[in-house]
PAKEVO-921550 format. One record per residue (C-alpha): x, y, z. Coordinates in steps of 0.001 Angstrom, whole numbers, always signed. Layout:
PAKEVO-921550
X:Y:Z
...
This chain:
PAKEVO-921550
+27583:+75376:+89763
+27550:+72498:+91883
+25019:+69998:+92725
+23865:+67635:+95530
+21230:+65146:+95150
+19295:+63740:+98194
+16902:+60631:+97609
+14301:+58935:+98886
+12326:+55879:+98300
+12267:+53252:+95940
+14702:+52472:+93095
+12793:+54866:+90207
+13479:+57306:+92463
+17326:+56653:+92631
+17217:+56134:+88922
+15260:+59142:+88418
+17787:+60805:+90796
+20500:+59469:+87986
+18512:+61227:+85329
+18542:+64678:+86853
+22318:+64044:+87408
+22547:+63588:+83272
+21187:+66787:+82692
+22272:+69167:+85558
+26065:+67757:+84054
+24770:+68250:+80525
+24640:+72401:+81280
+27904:+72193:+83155
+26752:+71557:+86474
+29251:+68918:+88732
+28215:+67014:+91417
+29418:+67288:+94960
+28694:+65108:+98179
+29653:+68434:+100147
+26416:+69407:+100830
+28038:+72607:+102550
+29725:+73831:+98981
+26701:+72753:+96528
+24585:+75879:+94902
+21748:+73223:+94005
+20388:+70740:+96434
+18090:+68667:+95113
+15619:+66483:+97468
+13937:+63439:+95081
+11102:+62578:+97611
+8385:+59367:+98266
+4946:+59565:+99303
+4103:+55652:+99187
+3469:+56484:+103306
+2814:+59581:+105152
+6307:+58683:+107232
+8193:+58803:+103994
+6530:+62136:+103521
+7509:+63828:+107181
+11357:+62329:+107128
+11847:+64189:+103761
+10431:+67137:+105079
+12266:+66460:+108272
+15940:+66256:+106013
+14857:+69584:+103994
+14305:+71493:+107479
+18215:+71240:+108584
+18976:+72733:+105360
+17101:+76034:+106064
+20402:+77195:+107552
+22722:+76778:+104355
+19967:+79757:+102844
+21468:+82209:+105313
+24898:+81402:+104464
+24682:+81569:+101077
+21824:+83801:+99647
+21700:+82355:+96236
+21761:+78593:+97123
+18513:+76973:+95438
+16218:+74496:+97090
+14414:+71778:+94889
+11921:+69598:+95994
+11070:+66743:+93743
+9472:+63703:+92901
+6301:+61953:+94516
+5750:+64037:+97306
+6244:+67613:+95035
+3409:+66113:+93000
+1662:+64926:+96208
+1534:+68305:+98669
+2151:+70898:+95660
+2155:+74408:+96688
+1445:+73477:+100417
+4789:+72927:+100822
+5739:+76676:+99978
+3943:+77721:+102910
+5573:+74601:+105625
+9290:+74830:+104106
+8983:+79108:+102896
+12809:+78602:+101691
+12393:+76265:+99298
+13442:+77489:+95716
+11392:+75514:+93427
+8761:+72055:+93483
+8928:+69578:+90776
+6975:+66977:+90171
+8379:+63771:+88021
+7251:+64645:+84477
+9077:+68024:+84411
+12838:+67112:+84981
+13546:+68066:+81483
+12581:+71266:+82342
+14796:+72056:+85124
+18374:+73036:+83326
+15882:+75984:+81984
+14657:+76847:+85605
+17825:+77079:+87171
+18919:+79678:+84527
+15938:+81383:+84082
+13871:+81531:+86739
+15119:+83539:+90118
+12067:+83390:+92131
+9520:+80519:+93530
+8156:+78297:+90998
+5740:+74931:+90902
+6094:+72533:+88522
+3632:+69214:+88676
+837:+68829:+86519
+892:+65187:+84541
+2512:+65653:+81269
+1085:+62196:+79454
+3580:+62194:+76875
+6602:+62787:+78613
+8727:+59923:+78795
+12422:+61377:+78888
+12646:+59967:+75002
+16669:+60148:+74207
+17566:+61377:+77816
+19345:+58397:+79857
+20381:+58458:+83660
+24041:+58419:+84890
+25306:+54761:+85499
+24383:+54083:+89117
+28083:+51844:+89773
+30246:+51029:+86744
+29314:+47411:+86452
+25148:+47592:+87308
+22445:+49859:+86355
+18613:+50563:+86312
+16783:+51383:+82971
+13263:+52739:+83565
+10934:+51205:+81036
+7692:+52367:+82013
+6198:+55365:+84469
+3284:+55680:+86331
+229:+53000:+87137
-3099:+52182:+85844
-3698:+49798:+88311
-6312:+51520:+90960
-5079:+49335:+94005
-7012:+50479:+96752
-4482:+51576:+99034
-1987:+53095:+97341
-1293:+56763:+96487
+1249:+56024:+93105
-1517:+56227:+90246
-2449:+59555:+91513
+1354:+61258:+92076
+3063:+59315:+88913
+191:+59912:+87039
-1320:+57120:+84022
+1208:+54256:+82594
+3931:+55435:+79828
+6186:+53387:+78106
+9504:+54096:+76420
+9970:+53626:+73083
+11848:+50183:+72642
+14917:+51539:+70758
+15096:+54360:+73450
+15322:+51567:+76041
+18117:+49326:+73915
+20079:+52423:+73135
+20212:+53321:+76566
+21436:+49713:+77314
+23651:+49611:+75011
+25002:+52569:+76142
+25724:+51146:+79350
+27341:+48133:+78308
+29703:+50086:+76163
+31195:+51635:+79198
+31426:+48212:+81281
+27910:+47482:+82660
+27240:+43785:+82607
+23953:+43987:+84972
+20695:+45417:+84149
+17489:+45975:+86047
+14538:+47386:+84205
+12035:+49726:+86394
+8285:+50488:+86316
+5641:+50045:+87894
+4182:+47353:+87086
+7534:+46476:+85084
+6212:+43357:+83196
+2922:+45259:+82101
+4996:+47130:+79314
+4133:+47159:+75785
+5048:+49228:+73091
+3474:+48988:+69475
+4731:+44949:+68558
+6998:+44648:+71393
+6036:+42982:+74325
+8274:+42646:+77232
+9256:+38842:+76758
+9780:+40381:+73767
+11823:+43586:+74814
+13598:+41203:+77292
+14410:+38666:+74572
+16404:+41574:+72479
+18036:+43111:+76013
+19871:+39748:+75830
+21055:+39888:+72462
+23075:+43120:+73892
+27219:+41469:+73987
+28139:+42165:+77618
+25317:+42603:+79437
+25108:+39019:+81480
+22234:+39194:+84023
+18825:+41342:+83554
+16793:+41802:+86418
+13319:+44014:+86515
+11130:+44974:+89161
+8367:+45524:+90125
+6311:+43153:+88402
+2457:+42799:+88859
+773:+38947:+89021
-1650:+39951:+86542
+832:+40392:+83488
+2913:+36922:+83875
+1487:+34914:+81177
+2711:+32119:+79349
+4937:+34351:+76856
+6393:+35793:+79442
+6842:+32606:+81949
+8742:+30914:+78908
+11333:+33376:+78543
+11845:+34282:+81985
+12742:+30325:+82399
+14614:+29564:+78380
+16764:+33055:+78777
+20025:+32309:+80690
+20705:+36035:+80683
+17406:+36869:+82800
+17939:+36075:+86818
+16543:+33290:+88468
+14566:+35562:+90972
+11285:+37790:+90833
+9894:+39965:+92955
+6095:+39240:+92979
+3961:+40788:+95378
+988:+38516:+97273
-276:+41480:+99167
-2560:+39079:+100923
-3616:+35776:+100902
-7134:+36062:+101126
-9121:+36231:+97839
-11982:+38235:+99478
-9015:+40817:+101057
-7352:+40662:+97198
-10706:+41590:+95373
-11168:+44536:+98046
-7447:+45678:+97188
-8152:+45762:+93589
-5100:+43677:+93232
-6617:+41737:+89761
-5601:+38271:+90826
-6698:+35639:+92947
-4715:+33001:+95338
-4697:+30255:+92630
-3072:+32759:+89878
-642:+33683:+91986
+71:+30557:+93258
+331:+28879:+89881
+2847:+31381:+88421
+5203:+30643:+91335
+5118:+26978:+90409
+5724:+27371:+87115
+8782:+29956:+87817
+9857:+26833:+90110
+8848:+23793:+88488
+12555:+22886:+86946
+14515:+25022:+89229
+13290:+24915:+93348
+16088:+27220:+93436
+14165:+29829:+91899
+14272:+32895:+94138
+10698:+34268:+94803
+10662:+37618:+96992
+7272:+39906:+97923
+5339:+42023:+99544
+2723:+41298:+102347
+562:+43640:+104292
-1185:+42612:+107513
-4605:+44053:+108891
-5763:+45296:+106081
-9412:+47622:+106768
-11829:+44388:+106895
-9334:+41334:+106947
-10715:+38916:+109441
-9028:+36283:+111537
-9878:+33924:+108183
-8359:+36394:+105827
-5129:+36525:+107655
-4726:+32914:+108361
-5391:+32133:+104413
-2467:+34470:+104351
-74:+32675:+106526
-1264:+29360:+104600
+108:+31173:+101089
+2982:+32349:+102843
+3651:+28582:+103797
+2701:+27002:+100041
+4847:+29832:+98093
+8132:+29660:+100699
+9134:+33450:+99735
+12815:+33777:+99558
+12700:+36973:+101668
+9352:+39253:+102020
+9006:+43316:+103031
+6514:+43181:+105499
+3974:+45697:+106183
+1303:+46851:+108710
-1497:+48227:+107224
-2144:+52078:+107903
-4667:+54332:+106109
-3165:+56274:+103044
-4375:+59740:+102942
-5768:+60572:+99119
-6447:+56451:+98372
-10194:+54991:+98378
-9151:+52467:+101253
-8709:+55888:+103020
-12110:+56581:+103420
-13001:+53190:+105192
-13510:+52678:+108597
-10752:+50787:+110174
-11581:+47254:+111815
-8629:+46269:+113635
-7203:+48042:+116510
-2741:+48882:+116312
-2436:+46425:+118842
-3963:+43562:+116915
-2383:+44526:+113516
+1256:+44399:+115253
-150:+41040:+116472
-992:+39399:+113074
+2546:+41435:+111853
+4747:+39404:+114501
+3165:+36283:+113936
+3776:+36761:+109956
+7298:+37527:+110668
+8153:+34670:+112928
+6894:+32340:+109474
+9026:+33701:+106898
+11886:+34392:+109220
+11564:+30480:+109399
+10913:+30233:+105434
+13815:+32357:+104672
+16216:+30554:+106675
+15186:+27085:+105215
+15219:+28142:+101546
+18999:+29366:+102353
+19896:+26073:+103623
+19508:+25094:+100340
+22872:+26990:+98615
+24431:+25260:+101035
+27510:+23552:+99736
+26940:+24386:+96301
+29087:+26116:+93670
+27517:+29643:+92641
+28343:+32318:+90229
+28750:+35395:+92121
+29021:+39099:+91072
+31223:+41133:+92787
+29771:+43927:+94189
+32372:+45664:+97221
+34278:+45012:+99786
+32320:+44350:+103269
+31592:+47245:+105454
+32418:+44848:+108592
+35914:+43294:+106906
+37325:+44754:+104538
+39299:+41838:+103705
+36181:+39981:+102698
+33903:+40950:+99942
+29870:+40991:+99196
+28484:+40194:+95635
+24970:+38215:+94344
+24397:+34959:+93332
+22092:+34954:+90243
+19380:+34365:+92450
+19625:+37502:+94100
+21571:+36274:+97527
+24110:+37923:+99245
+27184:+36182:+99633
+30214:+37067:+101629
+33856:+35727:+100919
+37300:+36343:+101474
+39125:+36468:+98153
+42145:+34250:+97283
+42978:+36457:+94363
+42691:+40084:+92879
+38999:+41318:+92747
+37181:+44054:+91340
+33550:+45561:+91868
+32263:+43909:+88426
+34251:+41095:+88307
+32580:+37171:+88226
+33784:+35171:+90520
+32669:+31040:+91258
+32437:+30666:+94929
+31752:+27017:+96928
+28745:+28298:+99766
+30461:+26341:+102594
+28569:+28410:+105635
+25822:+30485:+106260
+25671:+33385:+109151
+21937:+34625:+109940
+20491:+34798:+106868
+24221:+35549:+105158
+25440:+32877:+102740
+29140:+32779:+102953
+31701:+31262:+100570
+35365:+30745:+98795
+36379:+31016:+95399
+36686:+27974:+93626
+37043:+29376:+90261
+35764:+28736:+86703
């Protein structure tokens, strides 16, 4: 049988995506980007925002045609949103095969063979974890590891605790066997996935610790994680994240908000002043240090206050590069239930005022890779040239060049940053 995966969301989802690739080939199965010729499509869906929610629905809807051509092609839907609208979606998409919620992947090599009619699959499973079962390598130099699943954290408006269910974490040795296992066939880039990534603990191991040993692993050359959660940074932590030469100068911390009043209403666990402190300690020896985020605007019950203490954090932390969001209610979260305080037009306001900042921020904290020699992974050739190439500096920048000698997706190349484009950083090889 063949297979064809369609995914949506954020990057457990693709890795997730990577794992139900592992074991659809472990029964035989092959994959095939010929949607047209697969007997298994498989639709790994988000439900961070309703919108997420209606374009995967959207994408399942033009498939309702392939049913008619061939009778015994089966539907999947999985991930957040099976977990999220359940058996409701039976009754708006009636040819879907099967729903599947993200703690019974395992289980689906079974369904396919045993299984002919309509079945739902989501209730929590708290001790499934996917022990021993690793996800297909996502390009042959760079991979994700999940490390932890679900949340504990409660934030106010967000729907995750309640369709990935409580925290998990993977057994240590699980997570360095899988690692290793990628380096063995070429990997030299990890990035570790949860969450609330940097929460993770498992019996002795911490994750300074568990990032500590990920080092020790011969080829693997830059670790990333994401996402990471203000809360857990402390000073174990902040001094191997700046000591380890293996783990990348760049985090992805999320303010949220700037407001401590709009932060305590979020259930976010942090104030300004935490937050503000771990970013100068991640910068203290290296401005350099490549700080991304999230920010939401017009929150239910931010003020004009709350949103200028905002754009004052926003100015202070000078974000490398921030996803930007307007607030909108979350059906199924407690912010839900409030009544909002801000009309559209005056959250698009606050949004557009945001933007205009760190579009300002970002360019400025560019300017300095200017003329500067960086080590840069080699990711692909450009879409735009394919003479030129695209890979990342350590600090998580996009570079463009045009090579002077053989590359390869994988390969390490020194490049001299002699222009930037936008917010492009452009360069030549210089060599070692």
């Amino acid at each position: 049988m063949k297979y064809h995966i369609a995914t949506f969301g954020c990057q457990m989802n693709e890795y997730d995506s990577g794992l139900l690739s592992s074991l659809l080939e472990g029964v035989g199965c092959q994959a095939t980007s010929n949607t047209e010729e697969a007997d298994l499509l498989f639709f790994n869906t988000c439900s961070i925002r309703e919108k997420a929610e209606e374009t995967a629905i959207a994408r399942v809807s033009q498939y309702q045609c392939f049913k008619r051509k061939n009778p015994k092609l089966k539907i999947f839907i999985v991930g957040c949103m099976a977990k999220n609208k359940g058996k409701d979606l039976f009754k708006k998409l009636p040819y879907v095969d099967y729903i599947i919620g993200p703690d019974h992947y395992k289980e689906i090599p079974e369904i396919i063979l045993k299984h002919k009619h309509r079945h739902l699959f989501i209730d929590f499973d708290e001790t499934e974890n996917y022990q021993g079962y690793y996800a297909k390598l996502q390009t042959p130099y760079s991979t994700s590891v999940s490390i932890q699943r679900g949340c504990n954290k409660r934030c106010s408006y967000c729907i995750v605790p309640y369709v990935r269910g409580k925290e998990k974490y993977r057994d240590a040795i699980d997570v360095l066997a899988e690692i290793q296992r990628a380096a063995d066939q070429g990997v030299s880039e990890i990035m570790l996935l949860g969450q609330t990534v940097n929460a993770y603990h498992n019996e002795n191991i911490s994750f300074a610790t568990l990032l500590d040993k990920i080092s020790q692993i011969n080829g693997i050359e830059r670790i990333r994680f994401t996402s990471p959660h203000p809360r857990h940074y402390n000073d174990e932590l902040l001094d191997v994240l700046i000591s380890n030469p293996k783990i990348c100068n760049h985090a992805h911390l999320p303010l949220q908000s700037g407001s401590d009043a709009i932060l305590k209403k979020m259930r976010r666990q942090y104030n300004v002043e935490q937050f503000l402190s771990i970013v100068e300690r991640l910068r203290k020896n290296n401005p350099l240090y490549a700080i991304t985020t999230d920010i939401i605007s017009g929150f239910v019950g931010e003020t004009d206050d709350d949103f200028e203490q905002t754009l004052n954090v926003v100015r202070e932390a000078e974000f490398d590069n921030a996803f930007m969001f307007i607030y909108s209610p979350r059906a199924g979260t407690e912010s839900f239930q409030e009544k909002e305080t801000l009309s559209e037009k005056e959250k698009w306001g606050r949004h557009e005022r945001l933007v205009v900042i760190q579009n300002e921020i970002i360019s400025k904290r560019n300017k300095l890779m200017f003329n500067r020699d960086e080590k840069i992974l080699v990711e692909r050739p450009s879409t735009k040239d394919p003479e030129e190439w695209v890979g990342k500096t350590d600090n998580f920048k996009k570079v463009i060049f045009k090579p002077n000698q053989i590359v390869h997706p994988g390969d390490y190349v020194v490049c001299h940053i002699n222009d930037i484009r936008g917010w492009t950083l452009r360069g030549e090889i210089v060599g070692e």
